[in-house]
C-alpha distance (Angstrom), angle and dihedral (degrees) to the residues before:
residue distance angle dihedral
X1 . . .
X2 3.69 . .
X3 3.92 99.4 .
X4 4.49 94.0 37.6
X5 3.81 88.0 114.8
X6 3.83 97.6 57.5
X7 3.78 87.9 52.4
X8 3.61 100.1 99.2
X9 3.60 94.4 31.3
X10 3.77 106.9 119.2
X11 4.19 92.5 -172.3
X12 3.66 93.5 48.8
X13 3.80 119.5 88.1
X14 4.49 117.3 173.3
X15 3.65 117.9 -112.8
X16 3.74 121.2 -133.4
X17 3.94 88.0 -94.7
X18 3.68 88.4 55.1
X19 3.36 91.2 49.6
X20 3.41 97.2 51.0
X21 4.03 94.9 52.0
X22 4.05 80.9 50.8
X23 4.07 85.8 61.5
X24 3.56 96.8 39.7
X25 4.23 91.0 53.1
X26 3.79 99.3 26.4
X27 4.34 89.9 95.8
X28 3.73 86.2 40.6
X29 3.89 87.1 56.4
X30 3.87 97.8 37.9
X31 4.29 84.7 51.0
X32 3.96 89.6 48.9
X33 3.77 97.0 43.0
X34 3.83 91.3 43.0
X35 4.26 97.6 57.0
X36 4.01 87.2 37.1
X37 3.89 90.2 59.3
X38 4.06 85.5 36.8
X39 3.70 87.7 57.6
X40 3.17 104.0 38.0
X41 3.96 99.5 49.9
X42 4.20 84.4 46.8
X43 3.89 82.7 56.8
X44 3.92 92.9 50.0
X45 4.08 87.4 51.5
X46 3.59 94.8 50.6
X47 4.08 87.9 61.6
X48 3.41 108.2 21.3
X49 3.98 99.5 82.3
X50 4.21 87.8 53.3
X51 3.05 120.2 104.6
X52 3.93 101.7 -161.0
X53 3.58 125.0 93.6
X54 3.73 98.4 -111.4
X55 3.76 88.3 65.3
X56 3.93 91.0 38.3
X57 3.59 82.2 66.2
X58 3.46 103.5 43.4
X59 3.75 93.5 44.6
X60 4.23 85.6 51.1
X61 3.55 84.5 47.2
X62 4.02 103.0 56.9
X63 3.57 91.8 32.8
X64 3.54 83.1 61.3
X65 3.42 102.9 58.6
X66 3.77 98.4 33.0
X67 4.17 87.3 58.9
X68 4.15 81.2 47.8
X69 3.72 103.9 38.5
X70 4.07 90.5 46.4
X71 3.57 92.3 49.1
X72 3.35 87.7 57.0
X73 3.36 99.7 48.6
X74 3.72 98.7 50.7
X75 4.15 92.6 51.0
X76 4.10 81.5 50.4
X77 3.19 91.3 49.3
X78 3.42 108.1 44.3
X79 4.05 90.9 48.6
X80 3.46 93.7 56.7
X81 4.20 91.1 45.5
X82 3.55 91.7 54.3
X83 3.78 96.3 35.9
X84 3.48 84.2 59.8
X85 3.98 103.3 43.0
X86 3.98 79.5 50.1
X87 3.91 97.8 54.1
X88 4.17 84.7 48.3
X89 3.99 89.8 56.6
X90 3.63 109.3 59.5
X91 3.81 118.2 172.6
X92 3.76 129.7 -94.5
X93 3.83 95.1 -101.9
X94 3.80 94.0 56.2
X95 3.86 98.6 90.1
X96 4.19 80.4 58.8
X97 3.55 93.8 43.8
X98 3.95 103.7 48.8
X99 4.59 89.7 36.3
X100 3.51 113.5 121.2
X101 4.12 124.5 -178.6
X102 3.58 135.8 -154.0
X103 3.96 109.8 -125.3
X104 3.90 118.4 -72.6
X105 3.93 116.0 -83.9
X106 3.92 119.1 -144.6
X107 3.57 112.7 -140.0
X108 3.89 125.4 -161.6
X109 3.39 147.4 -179.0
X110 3.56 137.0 -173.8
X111 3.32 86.2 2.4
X112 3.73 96.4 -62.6
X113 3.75 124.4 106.5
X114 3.64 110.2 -116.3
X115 3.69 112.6 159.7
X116 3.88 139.5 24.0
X117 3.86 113.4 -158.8
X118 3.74 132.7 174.8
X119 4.04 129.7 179.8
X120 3.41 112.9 -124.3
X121 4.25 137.2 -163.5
X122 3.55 142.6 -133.9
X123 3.54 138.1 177.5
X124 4.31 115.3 -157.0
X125 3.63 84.6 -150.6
X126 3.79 160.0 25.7
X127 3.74 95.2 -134.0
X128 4.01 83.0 59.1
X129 3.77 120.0 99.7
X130 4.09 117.9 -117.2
X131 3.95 84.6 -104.2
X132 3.36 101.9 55.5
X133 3.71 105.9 76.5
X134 4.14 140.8 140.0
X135 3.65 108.2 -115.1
X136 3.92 142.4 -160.1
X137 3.27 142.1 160.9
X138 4.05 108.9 -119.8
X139 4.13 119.0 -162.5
X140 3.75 142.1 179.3
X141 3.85 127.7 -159.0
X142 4.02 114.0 -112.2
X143 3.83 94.7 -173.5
X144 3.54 93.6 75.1
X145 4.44 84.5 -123.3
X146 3.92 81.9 112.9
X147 3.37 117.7 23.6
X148 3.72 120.6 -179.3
X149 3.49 96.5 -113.7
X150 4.00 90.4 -174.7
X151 3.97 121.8 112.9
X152 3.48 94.4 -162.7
X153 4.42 89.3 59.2
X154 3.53 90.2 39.8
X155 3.85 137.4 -68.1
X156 3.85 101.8 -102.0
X157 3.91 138.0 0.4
X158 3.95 92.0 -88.3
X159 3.56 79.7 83.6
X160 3.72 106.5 57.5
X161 3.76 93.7 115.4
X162 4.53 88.5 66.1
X163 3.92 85.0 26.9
X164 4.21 100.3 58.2
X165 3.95 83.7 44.8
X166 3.67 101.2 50.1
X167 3.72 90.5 46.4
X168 3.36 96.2 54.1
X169 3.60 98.7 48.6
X170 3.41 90.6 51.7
X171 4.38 95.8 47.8
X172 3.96 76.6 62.9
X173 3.45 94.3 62.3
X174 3.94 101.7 92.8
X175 4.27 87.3 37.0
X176 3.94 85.9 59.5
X177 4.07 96.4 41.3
X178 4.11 77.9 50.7
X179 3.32 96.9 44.2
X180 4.14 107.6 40.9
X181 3.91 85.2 41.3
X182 3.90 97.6 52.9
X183 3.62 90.0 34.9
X184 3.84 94.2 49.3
X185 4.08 90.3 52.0
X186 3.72 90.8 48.7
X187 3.78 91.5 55.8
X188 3.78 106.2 48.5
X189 3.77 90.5 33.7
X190 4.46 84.3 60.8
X191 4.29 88.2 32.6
X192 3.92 101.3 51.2
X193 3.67 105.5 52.1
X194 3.88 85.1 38.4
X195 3.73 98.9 49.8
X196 4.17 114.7 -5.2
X197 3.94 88.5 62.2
X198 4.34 91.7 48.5
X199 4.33 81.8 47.3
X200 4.36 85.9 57.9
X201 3.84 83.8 50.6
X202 3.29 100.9 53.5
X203 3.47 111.7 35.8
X204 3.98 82.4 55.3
X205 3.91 83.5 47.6
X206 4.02 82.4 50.4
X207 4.06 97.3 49.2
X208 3.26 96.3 44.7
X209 3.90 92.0 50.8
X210 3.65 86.2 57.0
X211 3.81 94.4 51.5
X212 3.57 88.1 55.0
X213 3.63 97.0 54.1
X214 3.41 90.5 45.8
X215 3.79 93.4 53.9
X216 3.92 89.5 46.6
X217 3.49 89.2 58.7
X218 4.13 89.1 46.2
X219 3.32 86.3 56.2
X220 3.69 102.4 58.7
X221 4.20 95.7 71.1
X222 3.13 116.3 98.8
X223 4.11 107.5 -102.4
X224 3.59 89.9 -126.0
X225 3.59 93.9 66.0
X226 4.35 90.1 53.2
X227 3.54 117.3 81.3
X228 3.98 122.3 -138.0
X229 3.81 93.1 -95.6
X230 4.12 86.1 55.2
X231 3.69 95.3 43.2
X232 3.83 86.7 52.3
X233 3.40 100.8 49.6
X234 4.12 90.5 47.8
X235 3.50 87.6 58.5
X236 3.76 98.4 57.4
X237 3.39 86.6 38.8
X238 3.75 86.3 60.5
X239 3.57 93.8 54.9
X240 3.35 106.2 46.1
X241 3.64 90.2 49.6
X242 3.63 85.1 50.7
X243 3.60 99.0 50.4
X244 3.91 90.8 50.7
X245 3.50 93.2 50.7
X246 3.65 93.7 55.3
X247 4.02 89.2 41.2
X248 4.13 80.5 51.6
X249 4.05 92.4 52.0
X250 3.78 88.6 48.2
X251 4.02 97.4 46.1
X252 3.86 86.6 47.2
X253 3.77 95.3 46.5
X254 3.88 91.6 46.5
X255 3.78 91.4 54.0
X256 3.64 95.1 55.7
């Protein structure tokens, strides 16, 4: 859990790299977290149906860290899932903001300059590399035979330097919709069988944990002291608790 300490950190956002090492490790993680809970709830059952104090203890013990080590694991989790669904979902203005453009090209013809032209880059996304960019070429008349005629390109062709790079951001307008949208589907269509379904798991791992606790510590007064009402309620307390950990034992061993 590489990026755990930034968790909390409200001034701290990931960078694509970041992000990146959070893909790469995230099945790594899931695999870890999944056999710790695994081992930990088969720890629980070996204690939990003695009644001597040893295994009171040990049972207090595991629960313990399962309800911690779970919790932990689903605000990990979760970070790096949204972190990740974030990166993959850049706004509208970042084709603009990451284009670059070779140096403007004079073209003329019979002798007369008639056109300036440039190409001009864009990446779709952050977790792109430098290289792998849209392109197009992006011109303006000079001969006055087409001027642009558009305020918000620019108001004449003395301009064509801001004009050829507005346009071309905004030509990759529908390729970024296309692109953020198909890429967006791809990723939390791979992410939330991978990781959403393990986050149901645990957090049910996680509540019942802290039923059990609870009913340990129930358990400890004296029955004298709990009226019939009480002493009715622990007991189907006590079975639904131990009907989900059995349904949690199953679910676990099915997964691996």
């Amino acid at each position: 859990m590489q990026f755990l300490d930034y968790v909390d950190l409200s001034d701290w956002s990931p960078s694509p790299a970041d992000v990146k090492k959070m893909e790469v490790q995230f099945i790594t993680f899931r695999d870890y977290a999944q056999l710790r809970v695994m081992m930990l709830t088969t720890l629980v059952s070996t204690y939990i149906d003695k009644s001597d104090e040893y295994s009171r203890k040990q049972t207090q013990r595991f629960l313990e860290v399962l309800q911690e080590e779970t919790e932990r694991y689903i605000k990990y989790a979760t970070f790096c899932y949204d972190s990740i669904i974030e990166m993959h979902d850049p706004p509208k203005s970042y084709p603009s903001d990451s284009q670059r453009c070779d140096d403007m090209y004079e073209q003329w013809e019979g002798g007369s300059h008639t056109r300036n032209w440039r190409q001009c880059y864009h990446k779709m996304s952050p977790m792109l590399l430098d290289s792998e960019t849209c392109d197009m070429e992006a011109g303006v008349r000079m001969d006055g035979k087409h001027p642009s005629g558009c305020k918000e390109w620019g108001d004449d062709n003395d301009h064509s330097f801001v004009v050829t790079a507005k346009y071309a951001a905004y030509k990759m307008g529908p390729n970024f919709n296309n692109y953020t949208r198909y890429m967006g589907w791809t990723v939390k269509n791979f992410w939330e069988p991978n990781i959403k379904d393990r986050l149901k798991t645990w957090n049910e791992v996680n509540i019942g944990a802290k039923k059990l606790l609870s009913n340990l510590q129930i358990e400890s007064i004296p029955q004298e002291y709990l009226t019939e009402k009480q002493k009715f309620n622990i007991r189907n307390e006590l079975e639904r608790i131990e009907s989900l950990r059995q349904d949690h034992r199953s679910r676990i061993k099915a997964e691996l």
